[in-house]
N, CA, C and O atoms as CSV, one atom per row, in Angstrom:
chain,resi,resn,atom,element,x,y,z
A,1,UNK,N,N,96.561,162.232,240.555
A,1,UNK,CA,C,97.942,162.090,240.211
A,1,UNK,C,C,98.221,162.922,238.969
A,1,UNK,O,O,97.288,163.296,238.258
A,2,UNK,N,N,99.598,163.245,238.670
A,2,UNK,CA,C,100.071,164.148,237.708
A,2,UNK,C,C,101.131,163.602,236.956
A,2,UNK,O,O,101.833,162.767,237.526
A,3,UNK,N,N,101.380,163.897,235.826
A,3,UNK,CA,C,102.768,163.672,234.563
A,3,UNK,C,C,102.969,164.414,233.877
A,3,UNK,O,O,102.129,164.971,233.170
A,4,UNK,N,N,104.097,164.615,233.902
A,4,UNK,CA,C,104.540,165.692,232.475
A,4,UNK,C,C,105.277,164.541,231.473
A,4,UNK,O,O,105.889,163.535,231.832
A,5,UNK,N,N,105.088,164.888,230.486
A,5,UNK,CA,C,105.796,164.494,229.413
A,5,UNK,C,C,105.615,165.030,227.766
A,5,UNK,O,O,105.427,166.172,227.348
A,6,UNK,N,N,105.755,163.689,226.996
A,6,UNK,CA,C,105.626,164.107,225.782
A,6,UNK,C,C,104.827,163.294,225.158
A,6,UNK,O,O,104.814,162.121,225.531
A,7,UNK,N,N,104.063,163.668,224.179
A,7,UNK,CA,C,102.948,162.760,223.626
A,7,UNK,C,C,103.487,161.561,222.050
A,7,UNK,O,O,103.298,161.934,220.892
A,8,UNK,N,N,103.936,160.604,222.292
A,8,UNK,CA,C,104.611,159.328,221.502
A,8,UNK,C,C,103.439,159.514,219.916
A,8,UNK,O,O,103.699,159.840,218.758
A,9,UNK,N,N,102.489,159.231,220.418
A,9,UNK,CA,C,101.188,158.782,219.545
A,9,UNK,C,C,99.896,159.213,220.252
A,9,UNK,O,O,99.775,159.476,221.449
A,10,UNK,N,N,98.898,159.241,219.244
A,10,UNK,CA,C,97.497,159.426,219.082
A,10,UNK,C,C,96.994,158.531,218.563
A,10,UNK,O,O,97.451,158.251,217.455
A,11,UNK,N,N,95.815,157.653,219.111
A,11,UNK,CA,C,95.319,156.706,218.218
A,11,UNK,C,C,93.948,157.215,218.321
A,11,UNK,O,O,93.420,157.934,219.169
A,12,UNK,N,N,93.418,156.571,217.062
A,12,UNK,CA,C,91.576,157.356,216.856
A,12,UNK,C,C,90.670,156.892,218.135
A,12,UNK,O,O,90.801,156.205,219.147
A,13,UNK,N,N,89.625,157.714,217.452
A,13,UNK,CA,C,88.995,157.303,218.781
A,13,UNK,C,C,87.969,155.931,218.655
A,13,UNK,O,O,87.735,155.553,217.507
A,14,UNK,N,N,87.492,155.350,219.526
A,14,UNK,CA,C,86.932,154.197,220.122
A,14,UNK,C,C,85.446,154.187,220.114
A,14,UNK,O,O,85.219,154.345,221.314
A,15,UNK,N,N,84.582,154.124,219.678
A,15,UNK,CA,C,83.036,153.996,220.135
A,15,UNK,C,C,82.829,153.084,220.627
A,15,UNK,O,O,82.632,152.110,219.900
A,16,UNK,N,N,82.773,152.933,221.840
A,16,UNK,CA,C,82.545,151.621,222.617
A,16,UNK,C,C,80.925,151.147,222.331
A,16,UNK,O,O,80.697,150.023,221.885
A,17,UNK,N,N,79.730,152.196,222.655
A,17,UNK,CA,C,78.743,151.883,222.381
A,17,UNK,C,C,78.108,153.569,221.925
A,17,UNK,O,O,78.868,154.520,221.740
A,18,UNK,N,N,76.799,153.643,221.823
A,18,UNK,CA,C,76.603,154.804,221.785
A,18,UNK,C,C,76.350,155.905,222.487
A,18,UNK,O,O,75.653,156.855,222.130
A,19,UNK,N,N,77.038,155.741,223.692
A,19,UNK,CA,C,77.169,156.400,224.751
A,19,UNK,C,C,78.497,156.469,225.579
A,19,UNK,O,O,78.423,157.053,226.660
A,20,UNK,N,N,79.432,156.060,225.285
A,20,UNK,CA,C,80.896,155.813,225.652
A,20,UNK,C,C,81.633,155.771,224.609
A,20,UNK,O,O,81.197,155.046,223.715
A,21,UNK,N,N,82.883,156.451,224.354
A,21,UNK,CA,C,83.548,156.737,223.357
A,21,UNK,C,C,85.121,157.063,224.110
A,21,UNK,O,O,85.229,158.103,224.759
A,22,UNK,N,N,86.148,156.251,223.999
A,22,UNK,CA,C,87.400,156.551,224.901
A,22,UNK,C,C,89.006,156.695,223.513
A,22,UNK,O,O,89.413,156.190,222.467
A,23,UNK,N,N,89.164,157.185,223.989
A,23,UNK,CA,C,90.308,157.771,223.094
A,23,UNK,C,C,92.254,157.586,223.427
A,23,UNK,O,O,92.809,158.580,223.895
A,24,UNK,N,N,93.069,156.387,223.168
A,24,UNK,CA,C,94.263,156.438,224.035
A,24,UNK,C,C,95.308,157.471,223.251
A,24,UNK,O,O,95.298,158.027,222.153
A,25,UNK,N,N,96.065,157.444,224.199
A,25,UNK,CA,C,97.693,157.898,223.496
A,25,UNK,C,C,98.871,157.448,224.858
A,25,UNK,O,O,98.843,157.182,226.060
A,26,UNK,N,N,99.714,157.561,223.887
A,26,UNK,CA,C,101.164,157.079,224.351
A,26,UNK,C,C,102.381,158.019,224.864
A,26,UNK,O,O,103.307,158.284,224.097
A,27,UNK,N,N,102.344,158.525,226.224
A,27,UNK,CA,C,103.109,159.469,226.605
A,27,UNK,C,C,104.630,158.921,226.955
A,27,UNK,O,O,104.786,157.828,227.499
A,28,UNK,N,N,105.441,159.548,226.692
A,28,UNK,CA,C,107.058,159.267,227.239
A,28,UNK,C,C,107.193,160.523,228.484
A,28,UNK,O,O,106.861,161.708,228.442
A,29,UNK,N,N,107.886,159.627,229.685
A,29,UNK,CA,C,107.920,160.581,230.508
A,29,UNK,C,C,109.651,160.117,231.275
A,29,UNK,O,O,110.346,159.102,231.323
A,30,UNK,N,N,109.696,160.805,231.515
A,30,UNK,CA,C,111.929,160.753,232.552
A,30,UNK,C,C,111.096,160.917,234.111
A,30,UNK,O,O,111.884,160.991,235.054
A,31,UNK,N,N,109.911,160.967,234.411
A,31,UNK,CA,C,109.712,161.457,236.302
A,31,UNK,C,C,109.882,160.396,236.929
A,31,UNK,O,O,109.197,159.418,236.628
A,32,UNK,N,N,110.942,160.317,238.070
A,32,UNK,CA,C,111.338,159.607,238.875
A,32,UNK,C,C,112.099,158.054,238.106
A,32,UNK,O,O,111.956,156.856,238.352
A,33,UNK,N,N,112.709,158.620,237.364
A,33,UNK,CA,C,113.674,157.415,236.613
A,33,UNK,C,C,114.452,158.188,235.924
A,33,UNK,O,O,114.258,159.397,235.791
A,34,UNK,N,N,115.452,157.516,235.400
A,34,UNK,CA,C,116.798,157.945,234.756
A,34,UNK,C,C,116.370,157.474,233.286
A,34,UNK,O,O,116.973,157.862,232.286
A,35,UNK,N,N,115.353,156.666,233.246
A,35,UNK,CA,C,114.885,155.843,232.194
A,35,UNK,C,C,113.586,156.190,231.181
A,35,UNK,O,O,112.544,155.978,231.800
A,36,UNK,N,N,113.396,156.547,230.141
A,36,UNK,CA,C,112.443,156.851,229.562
A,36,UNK,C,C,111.027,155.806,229.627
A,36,UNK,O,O,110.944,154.711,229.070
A,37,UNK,N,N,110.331,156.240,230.174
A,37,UNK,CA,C,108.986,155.350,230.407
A,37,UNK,C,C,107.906,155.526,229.310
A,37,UNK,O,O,107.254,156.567,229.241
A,38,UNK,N,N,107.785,154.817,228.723
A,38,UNK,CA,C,106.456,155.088,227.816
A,38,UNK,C,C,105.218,154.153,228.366
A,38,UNK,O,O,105.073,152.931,228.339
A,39,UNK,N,N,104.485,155.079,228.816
A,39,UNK,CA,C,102.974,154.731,229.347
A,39,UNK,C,C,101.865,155.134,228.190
A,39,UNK,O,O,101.950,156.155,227.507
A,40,UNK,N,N,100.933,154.270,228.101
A,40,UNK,CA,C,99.389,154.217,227.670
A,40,UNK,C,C,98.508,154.506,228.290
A,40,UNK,O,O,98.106,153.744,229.170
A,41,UNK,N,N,97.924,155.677,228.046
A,41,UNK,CA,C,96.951,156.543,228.687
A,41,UNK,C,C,95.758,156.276,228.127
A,41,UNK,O,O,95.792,155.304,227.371
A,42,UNK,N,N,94.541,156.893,228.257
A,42,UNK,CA,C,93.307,156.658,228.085
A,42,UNK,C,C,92.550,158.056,228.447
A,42,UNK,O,O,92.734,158.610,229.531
A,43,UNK,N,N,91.639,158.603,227.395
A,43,UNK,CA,C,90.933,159.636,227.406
A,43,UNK,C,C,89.446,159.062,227.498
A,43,UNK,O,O,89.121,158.214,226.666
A,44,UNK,N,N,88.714,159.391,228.263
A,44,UNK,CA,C,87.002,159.150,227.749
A,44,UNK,C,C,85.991,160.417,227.837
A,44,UNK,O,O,86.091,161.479,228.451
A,45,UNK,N,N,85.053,159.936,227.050
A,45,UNK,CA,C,83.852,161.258,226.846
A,45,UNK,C,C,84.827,162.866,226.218
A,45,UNK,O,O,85.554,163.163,225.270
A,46,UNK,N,N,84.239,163.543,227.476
A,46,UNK,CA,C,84.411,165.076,226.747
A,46,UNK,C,C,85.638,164.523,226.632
A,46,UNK,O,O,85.583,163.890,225.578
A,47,UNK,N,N,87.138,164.341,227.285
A,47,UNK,CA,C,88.307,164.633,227.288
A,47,UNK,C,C,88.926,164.284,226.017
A,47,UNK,O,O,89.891,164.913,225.583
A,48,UNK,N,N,88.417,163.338,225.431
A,48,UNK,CA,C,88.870,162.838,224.256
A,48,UNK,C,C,88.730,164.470,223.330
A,48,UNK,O,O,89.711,164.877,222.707
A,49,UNK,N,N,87.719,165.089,223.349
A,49,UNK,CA,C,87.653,166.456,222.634
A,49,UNK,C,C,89.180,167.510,223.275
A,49,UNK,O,O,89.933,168.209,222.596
A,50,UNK,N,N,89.201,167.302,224.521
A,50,UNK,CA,C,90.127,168.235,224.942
A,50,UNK,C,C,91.975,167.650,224.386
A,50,UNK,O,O,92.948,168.400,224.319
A,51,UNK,N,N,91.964,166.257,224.091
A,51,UNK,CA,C,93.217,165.531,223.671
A,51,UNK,C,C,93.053,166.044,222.009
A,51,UNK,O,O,94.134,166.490,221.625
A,52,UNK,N,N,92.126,166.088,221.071
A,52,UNK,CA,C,92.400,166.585,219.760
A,52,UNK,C,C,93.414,167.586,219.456
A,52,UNK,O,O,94.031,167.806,218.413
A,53,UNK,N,N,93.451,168.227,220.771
A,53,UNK,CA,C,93.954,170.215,220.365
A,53,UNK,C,C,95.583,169.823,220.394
A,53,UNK,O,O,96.329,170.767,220.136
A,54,UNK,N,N,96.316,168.334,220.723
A,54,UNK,CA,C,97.215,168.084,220.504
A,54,UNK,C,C,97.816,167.353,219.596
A,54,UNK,O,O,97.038,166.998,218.710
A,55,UNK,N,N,99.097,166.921,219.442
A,55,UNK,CA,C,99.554,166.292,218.207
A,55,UNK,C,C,101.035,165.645,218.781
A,55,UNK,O,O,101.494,166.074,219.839
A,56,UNK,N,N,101.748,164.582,218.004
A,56,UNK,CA,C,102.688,163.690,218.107
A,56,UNK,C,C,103.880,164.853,218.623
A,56,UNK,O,O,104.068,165.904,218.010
A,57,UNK,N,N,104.631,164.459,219.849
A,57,UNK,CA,C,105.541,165.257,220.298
A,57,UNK,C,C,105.091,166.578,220.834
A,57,UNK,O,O,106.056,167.318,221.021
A,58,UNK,N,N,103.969,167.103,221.134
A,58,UNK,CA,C,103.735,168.232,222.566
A,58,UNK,C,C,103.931,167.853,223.289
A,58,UNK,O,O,103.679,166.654,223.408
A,59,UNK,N,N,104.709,168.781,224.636
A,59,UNK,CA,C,105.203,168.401,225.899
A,59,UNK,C,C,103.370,169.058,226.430
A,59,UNK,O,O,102.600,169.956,226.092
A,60,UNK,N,N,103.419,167.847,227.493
A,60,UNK,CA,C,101.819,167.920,227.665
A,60,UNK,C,C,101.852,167.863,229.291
A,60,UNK,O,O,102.970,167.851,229.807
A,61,UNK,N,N,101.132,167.841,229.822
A,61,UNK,CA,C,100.970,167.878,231.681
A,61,UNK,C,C,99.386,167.449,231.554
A,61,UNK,O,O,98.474,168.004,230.940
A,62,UNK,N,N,99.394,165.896,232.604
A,62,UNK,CA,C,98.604,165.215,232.456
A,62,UNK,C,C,97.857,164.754,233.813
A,62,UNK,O,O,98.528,164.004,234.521
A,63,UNK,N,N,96.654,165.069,234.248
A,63,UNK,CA,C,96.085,164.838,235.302
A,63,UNK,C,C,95.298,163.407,235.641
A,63,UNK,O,O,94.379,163.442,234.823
A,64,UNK,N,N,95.195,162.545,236.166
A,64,UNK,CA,C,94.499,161.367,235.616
A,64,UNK,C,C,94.378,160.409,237.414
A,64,UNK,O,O,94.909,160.646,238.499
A,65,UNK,N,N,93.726,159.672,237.092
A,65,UNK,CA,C,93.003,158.341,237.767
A,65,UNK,C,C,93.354,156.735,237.575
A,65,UNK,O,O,92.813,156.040,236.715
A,66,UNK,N,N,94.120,156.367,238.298
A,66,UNK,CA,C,94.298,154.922,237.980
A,66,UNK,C,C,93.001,153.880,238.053
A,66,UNK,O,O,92.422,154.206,239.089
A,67,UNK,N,N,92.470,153.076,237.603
A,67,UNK,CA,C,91.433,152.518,237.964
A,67,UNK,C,C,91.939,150.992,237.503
A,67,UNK,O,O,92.579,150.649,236.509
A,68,UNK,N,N,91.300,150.063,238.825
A,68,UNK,CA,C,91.390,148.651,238.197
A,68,UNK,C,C,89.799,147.723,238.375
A,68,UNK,O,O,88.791,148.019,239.016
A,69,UNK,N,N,90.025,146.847,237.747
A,69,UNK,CA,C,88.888,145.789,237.908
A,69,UNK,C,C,89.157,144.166,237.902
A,69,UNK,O,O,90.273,143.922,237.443
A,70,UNK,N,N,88.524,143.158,238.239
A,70,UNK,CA,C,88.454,141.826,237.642
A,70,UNK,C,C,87.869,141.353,236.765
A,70,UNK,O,O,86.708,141.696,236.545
A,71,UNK,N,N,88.331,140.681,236.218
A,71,UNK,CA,C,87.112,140.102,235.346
A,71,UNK,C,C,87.455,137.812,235.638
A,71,UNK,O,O,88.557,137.309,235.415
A,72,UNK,N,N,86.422,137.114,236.045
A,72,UNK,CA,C,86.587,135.904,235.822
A,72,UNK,C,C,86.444,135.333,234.428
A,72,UNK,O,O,85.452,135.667,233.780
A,73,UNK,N,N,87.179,134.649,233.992
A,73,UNK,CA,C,86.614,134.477,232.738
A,73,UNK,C,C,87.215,132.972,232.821
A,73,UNK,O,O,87.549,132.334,233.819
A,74,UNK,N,N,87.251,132.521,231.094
A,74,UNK,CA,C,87.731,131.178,231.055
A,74,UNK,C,C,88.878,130.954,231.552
A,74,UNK,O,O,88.941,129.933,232.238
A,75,UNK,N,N,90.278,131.855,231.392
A,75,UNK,CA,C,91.366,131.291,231.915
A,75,UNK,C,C,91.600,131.563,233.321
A,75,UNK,O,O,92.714,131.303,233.778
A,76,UNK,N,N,90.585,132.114,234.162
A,76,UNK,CA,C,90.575,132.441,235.429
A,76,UNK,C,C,90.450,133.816,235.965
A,76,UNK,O,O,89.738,134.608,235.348
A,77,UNK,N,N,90.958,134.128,236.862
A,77,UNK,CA,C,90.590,135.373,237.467
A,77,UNK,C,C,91.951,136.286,236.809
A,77,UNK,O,O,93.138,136.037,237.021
A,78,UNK,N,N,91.508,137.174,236.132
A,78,UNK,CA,C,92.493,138.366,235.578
A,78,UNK,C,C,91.823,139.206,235.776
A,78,UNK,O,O,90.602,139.190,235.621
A,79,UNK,N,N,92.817,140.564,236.350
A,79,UNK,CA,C,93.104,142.271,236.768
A,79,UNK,C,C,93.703,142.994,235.510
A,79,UNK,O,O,94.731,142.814,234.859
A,80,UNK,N,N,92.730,143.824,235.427
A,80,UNK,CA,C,92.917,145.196,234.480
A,80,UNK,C,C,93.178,146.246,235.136
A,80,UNK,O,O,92.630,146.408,236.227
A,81,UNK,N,N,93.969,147.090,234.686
A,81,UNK,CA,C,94.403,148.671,235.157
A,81,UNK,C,C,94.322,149.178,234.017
A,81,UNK,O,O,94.703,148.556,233.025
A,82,UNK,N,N,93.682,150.706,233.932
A,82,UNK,CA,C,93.235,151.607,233.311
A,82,UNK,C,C,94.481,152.967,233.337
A,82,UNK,O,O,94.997,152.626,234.402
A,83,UNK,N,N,95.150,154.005,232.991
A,83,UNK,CA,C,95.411,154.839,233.496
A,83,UNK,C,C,94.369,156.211,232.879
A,83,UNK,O,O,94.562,156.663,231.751
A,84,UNK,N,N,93.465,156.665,233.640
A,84,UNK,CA,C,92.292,157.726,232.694
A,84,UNK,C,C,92.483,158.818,233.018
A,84,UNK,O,O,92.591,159.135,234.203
A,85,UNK,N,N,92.564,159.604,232.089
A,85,UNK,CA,C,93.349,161.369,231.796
A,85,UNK,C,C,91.791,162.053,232.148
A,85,UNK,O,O,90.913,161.907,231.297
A,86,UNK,N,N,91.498,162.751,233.339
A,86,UNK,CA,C,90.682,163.609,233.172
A,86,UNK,C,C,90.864,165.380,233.002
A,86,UNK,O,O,90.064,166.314,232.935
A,87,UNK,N,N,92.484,165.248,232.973
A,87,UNK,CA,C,92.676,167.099,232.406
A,87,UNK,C,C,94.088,166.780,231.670
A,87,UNK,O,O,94.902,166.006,232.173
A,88,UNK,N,N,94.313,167.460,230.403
A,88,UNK,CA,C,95.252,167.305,230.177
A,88,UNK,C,C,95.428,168.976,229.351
A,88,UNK,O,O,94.570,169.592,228.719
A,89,UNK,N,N,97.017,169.407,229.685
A,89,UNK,CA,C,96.958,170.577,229.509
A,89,UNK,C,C,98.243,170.789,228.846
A,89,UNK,O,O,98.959,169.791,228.928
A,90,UNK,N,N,98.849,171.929,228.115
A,90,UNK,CA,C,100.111,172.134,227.261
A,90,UNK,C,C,100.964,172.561,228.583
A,90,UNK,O,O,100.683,173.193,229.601
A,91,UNK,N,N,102.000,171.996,228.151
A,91,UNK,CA,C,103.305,172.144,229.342
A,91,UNK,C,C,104.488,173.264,228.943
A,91,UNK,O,O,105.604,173.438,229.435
A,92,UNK,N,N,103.827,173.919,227.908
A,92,UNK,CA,C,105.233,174.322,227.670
A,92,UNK,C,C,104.648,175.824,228.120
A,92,UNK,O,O,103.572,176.421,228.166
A,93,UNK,N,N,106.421,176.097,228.499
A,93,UNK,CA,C,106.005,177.244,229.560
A,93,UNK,C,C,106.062,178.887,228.386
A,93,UNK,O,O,106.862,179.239,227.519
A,94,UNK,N,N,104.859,179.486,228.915
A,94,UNK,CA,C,104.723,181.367,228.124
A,94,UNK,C,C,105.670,182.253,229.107
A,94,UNK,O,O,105.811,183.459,228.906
């Protein structure tokens, strides 16, 4: 799947352990709404290196993977969704 938009925020990055390291940011996008959508994205490993080369407000074009899971826990069965950026590239046109 694909998005264009604009990049809201950058937040640092994450060391999950010492081998996983994921990186989010906050894109605003107008595709297929009249309505400004601000979605939370998710970078991991290399890509998090390829998200540095940007900054607050680049119009960006974003390639990515929805992923979900369960988890049972104490208050019962709850679903996570991920949205994970594996290319993300500058949108603005040369």
């Amino acid at each position: 799947m694909e998005l264009t938009g604009r990049i809201k925020s950058i937040s640092d990055i994450q060391h999950i352990s010492d081998k996983f390291k994921k990186q989010e940011f906050v894109l605003e996008t107008e595709i297929n709404t009249p309505y400004v959508q601000t979605i939370l994205m998710e970078c991991q490993q290399d890509t998090c290196d390829k998200l540095n080369q940007f900054n607050d407000g680049d119009e960006v074009r974003v390639f990515f993977n929805i992923r979900g899971r369960q988890h049972n826990g104490a208050n019962g069965l709850k679903t996570y969704n991920s949205i994970v950026v594996w290319k993300i590239m500058s949108n603005v046109q040369q």
